[in-house]
C-alpha positions as a Markdown table, in Angstrom:
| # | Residue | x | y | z |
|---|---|---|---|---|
| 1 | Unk | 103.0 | 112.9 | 95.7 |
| 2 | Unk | 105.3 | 110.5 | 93.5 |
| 3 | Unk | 104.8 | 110.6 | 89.8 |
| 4 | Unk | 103.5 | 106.9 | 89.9 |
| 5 | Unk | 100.6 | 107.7 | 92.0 |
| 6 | Unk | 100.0 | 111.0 | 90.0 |
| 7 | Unk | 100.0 | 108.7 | 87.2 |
| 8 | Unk | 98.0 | 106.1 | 89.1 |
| 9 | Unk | 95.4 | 108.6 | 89.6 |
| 10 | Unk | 94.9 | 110.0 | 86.4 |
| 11 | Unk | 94.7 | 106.9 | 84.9 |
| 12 | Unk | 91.5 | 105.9 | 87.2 |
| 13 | Unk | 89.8 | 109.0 | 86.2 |
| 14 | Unk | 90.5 | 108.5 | 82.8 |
| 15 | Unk | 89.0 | 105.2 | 82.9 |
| 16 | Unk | 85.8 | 106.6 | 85.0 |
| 17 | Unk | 85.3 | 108.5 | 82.3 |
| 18 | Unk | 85.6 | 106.1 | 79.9 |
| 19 | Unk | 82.8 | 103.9 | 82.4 |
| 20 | Unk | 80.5 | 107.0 | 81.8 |
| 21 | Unk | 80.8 | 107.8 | 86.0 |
| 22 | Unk | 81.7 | 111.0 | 87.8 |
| 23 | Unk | 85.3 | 111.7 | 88.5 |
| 24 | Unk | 84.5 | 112.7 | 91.9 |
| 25 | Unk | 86.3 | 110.2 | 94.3 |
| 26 | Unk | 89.1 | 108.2 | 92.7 |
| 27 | Unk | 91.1 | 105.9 | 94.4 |
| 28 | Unk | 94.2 | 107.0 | 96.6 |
| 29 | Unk | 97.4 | 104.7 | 97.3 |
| 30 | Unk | 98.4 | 104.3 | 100.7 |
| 31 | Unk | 100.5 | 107.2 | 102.0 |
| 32 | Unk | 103.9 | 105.4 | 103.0 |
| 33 | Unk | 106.1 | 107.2 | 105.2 |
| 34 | Unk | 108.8 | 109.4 | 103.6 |
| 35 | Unk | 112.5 | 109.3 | 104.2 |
| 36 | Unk | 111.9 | 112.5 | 106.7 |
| 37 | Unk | 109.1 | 111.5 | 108.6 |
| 38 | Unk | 111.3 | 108.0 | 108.4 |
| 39 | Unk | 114.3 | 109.8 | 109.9 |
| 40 | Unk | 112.3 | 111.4 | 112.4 |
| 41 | Unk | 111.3 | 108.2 | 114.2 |
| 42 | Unk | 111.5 | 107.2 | 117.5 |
| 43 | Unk | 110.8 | 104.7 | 120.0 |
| 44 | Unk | 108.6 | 101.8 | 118.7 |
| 45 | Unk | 108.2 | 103.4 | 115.1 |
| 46 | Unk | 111.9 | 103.6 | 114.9 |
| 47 | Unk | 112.5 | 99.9 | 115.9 |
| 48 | Unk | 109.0 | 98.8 | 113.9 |
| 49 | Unk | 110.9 | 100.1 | 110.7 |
| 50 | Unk | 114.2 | 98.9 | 111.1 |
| 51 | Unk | 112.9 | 95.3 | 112.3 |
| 52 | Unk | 115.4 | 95.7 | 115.6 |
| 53 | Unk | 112.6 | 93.0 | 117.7 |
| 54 | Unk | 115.0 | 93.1 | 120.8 |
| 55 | Unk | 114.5 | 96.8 | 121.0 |
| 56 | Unk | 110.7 | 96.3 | 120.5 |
| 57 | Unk | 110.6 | 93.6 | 123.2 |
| 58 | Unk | 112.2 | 96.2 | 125.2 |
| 59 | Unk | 110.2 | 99.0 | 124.4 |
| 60 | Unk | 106.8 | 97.0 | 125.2 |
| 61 | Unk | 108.0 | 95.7 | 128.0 |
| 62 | Unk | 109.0 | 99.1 | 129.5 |
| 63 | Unk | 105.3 | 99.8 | 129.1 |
| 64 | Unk | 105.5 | 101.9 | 125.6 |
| 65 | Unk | 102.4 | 101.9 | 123.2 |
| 66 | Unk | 102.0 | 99.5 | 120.8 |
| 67 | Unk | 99.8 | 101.4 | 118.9 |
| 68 | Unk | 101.1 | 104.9 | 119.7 |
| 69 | Unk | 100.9 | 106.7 | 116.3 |
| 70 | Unk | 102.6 | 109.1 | 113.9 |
| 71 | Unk | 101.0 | 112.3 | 112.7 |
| 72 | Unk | 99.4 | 110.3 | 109.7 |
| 73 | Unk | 97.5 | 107.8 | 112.3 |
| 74 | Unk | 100.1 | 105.1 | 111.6 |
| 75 | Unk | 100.9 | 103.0 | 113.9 |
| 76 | Unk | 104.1 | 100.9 | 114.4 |
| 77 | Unk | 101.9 | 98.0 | 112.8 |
| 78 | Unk | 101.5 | 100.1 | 109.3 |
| 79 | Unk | 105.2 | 101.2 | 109.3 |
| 80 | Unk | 106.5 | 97.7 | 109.9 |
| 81 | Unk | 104.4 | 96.6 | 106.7 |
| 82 | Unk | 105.3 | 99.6 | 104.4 |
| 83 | Unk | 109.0 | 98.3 | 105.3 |
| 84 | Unk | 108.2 | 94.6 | 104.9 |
| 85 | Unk | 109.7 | 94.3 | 107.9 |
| 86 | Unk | 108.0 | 90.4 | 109.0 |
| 87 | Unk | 110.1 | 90.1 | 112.4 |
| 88 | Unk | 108.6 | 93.1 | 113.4 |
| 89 | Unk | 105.0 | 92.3 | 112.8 |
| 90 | Unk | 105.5 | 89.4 | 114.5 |
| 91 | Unk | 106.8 | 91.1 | 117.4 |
| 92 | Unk | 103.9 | 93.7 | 117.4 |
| 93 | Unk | 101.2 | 91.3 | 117.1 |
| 94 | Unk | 102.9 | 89.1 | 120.3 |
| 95 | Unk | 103.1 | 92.6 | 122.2 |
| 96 | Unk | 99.0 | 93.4 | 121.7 |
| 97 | Unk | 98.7 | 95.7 | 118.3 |
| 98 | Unk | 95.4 | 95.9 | 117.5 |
| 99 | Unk | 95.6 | 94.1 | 113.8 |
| 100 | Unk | 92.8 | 96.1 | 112.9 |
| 101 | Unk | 93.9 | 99.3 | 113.0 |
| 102 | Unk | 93.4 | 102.0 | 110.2 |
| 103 | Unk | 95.7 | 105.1 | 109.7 |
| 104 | Unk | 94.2 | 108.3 | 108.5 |
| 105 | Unk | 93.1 | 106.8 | 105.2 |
| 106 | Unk | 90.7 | 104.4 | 107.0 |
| 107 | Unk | 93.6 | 102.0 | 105.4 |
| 108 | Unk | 94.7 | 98.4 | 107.5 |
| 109 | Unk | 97.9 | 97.0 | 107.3 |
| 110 | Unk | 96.1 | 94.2 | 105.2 |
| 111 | Unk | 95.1 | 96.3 | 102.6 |
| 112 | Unk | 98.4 | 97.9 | 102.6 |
| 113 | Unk | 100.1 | 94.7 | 101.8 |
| 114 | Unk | 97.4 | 94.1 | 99.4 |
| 115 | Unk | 97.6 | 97.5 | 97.5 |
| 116 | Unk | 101.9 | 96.8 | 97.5 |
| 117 | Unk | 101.3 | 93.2 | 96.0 |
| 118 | Unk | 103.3 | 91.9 | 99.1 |
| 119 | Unk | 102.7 | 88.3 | 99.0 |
| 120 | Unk | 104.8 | 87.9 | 101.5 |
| 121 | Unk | 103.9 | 90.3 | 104.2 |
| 122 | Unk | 100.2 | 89.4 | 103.5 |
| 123 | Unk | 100.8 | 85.9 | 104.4 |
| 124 | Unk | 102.8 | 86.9 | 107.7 |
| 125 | Unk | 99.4 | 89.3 | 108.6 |
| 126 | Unk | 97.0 | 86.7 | 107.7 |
| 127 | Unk | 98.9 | 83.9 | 109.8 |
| 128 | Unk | 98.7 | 86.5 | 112.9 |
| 129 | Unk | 95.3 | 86.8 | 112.9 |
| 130 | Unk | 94.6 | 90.0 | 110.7 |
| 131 | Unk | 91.6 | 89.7 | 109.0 |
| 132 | Unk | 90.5 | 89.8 | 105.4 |
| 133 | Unk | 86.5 | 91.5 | 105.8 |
| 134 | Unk | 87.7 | 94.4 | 107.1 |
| 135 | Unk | 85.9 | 97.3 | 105.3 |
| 136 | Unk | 88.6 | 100.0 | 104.9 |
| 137 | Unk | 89.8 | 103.3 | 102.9 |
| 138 | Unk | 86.9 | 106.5 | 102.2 |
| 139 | Unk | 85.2 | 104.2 | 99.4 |
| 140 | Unk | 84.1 | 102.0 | 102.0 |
| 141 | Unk | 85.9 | 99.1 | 100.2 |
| 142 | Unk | 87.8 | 96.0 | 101.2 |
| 143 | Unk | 91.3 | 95.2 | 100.6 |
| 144 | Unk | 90.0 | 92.2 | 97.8 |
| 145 | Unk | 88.1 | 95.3 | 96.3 |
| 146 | Unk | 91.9 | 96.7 | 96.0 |
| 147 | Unk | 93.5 | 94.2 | 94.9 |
| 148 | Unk | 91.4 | 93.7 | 92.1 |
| 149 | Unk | 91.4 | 97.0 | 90.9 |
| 150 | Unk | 95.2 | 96.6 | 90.7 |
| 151 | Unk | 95.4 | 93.0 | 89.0 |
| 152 | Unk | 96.9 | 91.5 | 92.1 |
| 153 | Unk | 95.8 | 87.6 | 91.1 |
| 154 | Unk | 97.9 | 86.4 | 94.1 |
| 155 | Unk | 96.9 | 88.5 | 96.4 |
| 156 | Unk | 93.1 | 88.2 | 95.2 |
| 157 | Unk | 93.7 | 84.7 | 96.2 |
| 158 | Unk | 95.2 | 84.3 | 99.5 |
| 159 | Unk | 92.1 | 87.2 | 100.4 |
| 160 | Unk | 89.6 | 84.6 | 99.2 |
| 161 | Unk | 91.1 | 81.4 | 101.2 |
| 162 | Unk | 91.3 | 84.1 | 104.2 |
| 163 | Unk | 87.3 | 84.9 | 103.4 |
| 164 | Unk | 87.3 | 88.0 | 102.2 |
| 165 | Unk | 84.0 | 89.2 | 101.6 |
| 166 | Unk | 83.9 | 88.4 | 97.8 |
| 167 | Unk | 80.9 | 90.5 | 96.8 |
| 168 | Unk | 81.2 | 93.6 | 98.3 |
| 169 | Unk | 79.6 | 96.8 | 97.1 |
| 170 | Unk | 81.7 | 99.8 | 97.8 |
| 171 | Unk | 80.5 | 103.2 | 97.6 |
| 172 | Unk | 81.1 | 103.8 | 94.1 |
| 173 | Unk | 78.5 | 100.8 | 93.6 |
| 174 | Unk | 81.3 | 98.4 | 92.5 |
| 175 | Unk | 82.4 | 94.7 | 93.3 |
| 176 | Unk | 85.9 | 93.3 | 93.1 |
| 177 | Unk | 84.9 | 91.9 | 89.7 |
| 178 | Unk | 83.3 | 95.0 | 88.6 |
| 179 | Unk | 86.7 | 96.7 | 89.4 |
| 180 | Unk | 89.0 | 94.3 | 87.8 |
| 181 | Unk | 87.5 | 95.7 | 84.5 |
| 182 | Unk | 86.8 | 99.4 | 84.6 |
| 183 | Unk | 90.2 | 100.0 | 86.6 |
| 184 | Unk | 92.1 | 97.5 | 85.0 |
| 185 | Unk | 93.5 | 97.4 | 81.7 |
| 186 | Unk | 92.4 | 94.2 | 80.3 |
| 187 | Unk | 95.9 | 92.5 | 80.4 |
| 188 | Unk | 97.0 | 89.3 | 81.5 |
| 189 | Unk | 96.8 | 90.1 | 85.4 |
| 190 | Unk | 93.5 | 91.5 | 85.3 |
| 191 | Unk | 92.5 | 88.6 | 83.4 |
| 192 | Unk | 93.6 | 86.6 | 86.0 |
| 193 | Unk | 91.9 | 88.2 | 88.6 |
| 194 | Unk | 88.6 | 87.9 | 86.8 |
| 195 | Unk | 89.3 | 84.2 | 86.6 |
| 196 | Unk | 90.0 | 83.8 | 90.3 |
| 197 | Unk | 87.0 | 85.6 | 91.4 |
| 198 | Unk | 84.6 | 83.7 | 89.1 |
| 199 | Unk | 86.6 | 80.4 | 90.2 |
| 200 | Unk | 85.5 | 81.8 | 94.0 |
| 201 | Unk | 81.8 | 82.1 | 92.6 |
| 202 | Unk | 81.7 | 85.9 | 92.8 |
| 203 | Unk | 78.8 | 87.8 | 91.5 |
| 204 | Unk | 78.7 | 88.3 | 88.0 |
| 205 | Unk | 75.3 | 90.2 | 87.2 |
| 206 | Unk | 75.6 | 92.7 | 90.4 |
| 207 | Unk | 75.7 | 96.3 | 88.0 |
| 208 | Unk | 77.2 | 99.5 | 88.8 |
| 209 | Unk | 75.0 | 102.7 | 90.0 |
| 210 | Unk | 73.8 | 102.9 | 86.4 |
| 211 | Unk | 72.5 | 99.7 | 85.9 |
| 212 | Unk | 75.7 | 97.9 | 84.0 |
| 213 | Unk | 77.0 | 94.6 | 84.6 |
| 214 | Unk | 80.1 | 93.4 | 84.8 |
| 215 | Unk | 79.8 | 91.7 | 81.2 |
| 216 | Unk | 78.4 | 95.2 | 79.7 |
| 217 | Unk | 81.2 | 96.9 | 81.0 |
| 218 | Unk | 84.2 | 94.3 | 79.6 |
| 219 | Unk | 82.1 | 94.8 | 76.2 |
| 220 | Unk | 82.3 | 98.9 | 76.6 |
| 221 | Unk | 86.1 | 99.1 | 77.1 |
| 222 | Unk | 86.7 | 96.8 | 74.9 |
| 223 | Unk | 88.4 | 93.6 | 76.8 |
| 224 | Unk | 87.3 | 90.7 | 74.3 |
| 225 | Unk | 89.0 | 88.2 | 76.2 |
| 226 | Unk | 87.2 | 89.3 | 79.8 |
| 227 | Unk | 84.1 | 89.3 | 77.6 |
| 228 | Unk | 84.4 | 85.9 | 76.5 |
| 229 | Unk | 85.5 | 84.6 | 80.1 |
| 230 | Unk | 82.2 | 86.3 | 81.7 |
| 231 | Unk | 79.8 | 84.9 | 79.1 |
| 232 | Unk | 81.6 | 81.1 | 79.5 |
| 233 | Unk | 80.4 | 81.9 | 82.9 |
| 234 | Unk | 77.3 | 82.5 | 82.5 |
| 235 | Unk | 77.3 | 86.3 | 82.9 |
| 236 | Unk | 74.3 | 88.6 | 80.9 |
C-alpha cells in the first residue's frame, strides 16, 4: 500500500471520528496494477496497457477475451484506464468489453477515472457508452458519491450531465453532498463541489444514520463558508 493511500485512509477515519461515526469501513482507493503484475502481462492486458490498438485488433479478432481478467478481477478495460490509455478504450469498447464491469473492489472503470480526477479518460468512457448510475465499490456507492468525497468539482460535473444518480444513499447513510463535507476538508475544491451539487438540486436535508444534516455537519467541523452556502440554499 503506498504512503498516500495510507495517508488517505487515516485521514477518513480521523474525520469519522470527528463526524461522531464508527471507524468500521473507510473508503479504499482503487488498487492500480503494480509495476510487477504490469511486467507480467500478456495478451490483451499487455496491449490494453501499452495502448498498441493494432495488437488489440488482432488479439480480438483471433478470438481472445475481451474481458479475460487479471488475478485482481481487472479486466483489460480497468487497466487501459489506470494507464490513461484512450486509444485503447476505444478499441475495447469497439471489440465488446462489457463497460460495466467491476474488478474485485466492486470498482468500474468510471469510478476509476472518477477517483484519479481523469477528466480526460472520464470523458472518453462516458462518450462510449459507460454509464454514470452504476452503484459500485463495498459501500454500495456511486462514482459521484466518490468524487465528492475527493473534491473532484469537474468530475462531479460531467457525472451530473451524464445523470448520475445525484442523491444516493450509500451504506454508510451518506449522499455525495453529505460526503463533500465530512470527507473533505473544507477548501476551495470541496467548496466547489458543494456548489455544483446544490446548482444540480441535490438533497440538502437528507441526514446521516444519526439524524444530521448536511448543514449540521458543515457547522460541527467547522467549514463556515459550506455553512453559509447550505443556509443561502435553503438547507436547516
Amino acid at each position: 500500500m503506498s504512503v498516500r493511500v495510507r495517508r488517505r485512509g487515516c485521514l477518513a477515519a480521523m474525520v469519522l471520528t470527528l463526524a461522531g461515526m464508527s471507524l468500521a469501513p473507510v473508503a479504499r482507493s482503487q488498487v492500480a496494477p503494480t509495476a510487477s503484475e504490469s511486467a507480467a502481462y500478456r495478451g490483451v492486458h499487455l496491449a490494453a496497457a501499452r495502448g498498441d490498438v493494432p495488437g488489440l485488433q488482432r488479439l480480438l479478432a483471433a478470438g481472445a477475451d475481451v474481458n479475460t481478467r487479471d488475478h485482481y478481477g481487472r479486466t483489460p478495460l480497468h487497466v487501459a484506464t489506470f494507464a490513461r490509455q484512450h486509444a485503447s478504450l476505444r478499441a475495447l469498447a469497439k471489440g465488446g468489453a462489457d463497460l460495466s464491469a467491476l474488478e474485485k473492489d466492486r470498482y468500474d472503470a468510471v469510478t476509476i477515472a472518477a477517483v484519479a480526477d481523469d477528466e480526460d479518460t472520464l470523458s472518453v468512457l462516458l462518450s462510449l457508452g459507460a454509464s454514470a448510475r452504476q452503484i459500485t465499490s463495498r459501500y454500495d456507492g456511486t462514482a459521484l458519491i466518490a468524487a465528492a468525497h475527493l473534491g473532484h468539482d469537474g468530475v462531479v460535473r460531467q457525472l451530473i450531465l451524464a445523470g448520475a444518480p445525484i442523491d444516493h444513499v450509500n451504506n454508510l447513510h451518506w449522499t455525495a453532498v453529505i460526503e463533500s463535507i465530512v470527507l473533505g476538508n473544507g477548501g476551495a475544491r470541496h467548496q466547489e463541489t458543494l456548489r455544483v451539487l446544490i446548482q444540480a438540486g441535490a438533497d440538502l436535508r437528507s441526514p446521516d444514520r444519526h439524524g444530521r444534516t448536511p448543514l449540521q455537519l458543515a457547522q460541527q467541523r467547522g467549514f463556515s463558508t459550506m455553512e453559509h452556502m447550505l443556509t443561502r440554499a435553503g438547507a436547516r
